[in-house]
N, C-alpha and C positions, 0 to 999 in steps of 0.2 A: 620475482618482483613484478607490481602491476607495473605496464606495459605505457599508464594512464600518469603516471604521478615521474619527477626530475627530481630526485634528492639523492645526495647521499648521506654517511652518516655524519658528516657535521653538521648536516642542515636540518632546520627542526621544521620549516614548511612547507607544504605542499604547493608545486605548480603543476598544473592540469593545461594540453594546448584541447581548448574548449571547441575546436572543429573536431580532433579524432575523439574527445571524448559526448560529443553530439553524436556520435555515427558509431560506438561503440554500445553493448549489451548492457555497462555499466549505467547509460543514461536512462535506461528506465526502471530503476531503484529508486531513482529522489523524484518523486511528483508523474507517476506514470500516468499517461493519455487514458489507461482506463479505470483510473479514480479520478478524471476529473484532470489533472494536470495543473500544475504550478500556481497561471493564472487564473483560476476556479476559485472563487470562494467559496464553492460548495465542493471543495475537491475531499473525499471522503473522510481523511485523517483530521482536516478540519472541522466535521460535523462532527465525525466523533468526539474531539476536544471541543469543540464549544457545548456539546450536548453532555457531558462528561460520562460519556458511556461505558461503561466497563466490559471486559475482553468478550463475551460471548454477543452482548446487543451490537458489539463496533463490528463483530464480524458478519452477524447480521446484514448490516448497513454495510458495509464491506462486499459481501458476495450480490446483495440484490442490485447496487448501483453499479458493478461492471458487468453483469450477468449478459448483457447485449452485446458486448464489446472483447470477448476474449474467445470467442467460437464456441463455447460451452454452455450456452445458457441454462441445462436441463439440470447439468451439474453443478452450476454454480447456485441456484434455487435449492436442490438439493440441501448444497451445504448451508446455503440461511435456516432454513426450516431445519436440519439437525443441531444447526446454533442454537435458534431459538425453543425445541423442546430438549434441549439440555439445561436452558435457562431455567424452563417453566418447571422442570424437574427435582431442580434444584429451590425455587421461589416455594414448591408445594414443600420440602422439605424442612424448611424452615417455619 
């Protein structure tokens, strides 16, 4: 059972105590600091739904805007650039 959540099986909602699950691994799943973070309007999952980009260009966007910020930057350019000539790959194909 997560460690995170107070239910049992009668109960059909979730309580979270929002200190341990601040200081848990769990809290950087919903809105991590390196896309941007919560209150970001440009936080990446947002660009990519306002731009409505589909899975290869959002990953794009995806690897180039935290590329600074997760210790990898060589690999995560990398991975944009084999996002985007799988794109292009595909677009020739068509």
């Amino acid at each position: 059972m997560n460690p995170y959540d107070d239910h049992d099986d009668q109960t059909t909602f979730l309580s979270i105590d929002l200190d341990l699950y601040a200081e848990s691994e769990y809290a950087t799943v919903d809105h991590p600091d390196h896309y941007g973070g919560k209150n970001n309007e440009f936080e990446v999952i947002n660009v990519i739904e306002a731009w409505d980009l589909d899975f290869h260009c959002g990953s794009v966007i995806k690897y180039i805007a935290r590329h600074k910020k997760k210790g990898h930057p060589k690999e995560d350019i990398d991975k944009a650039i084999w996002y985007l000539e799988r794109y292009r790959d595909q677009c020739l194909e068509d």
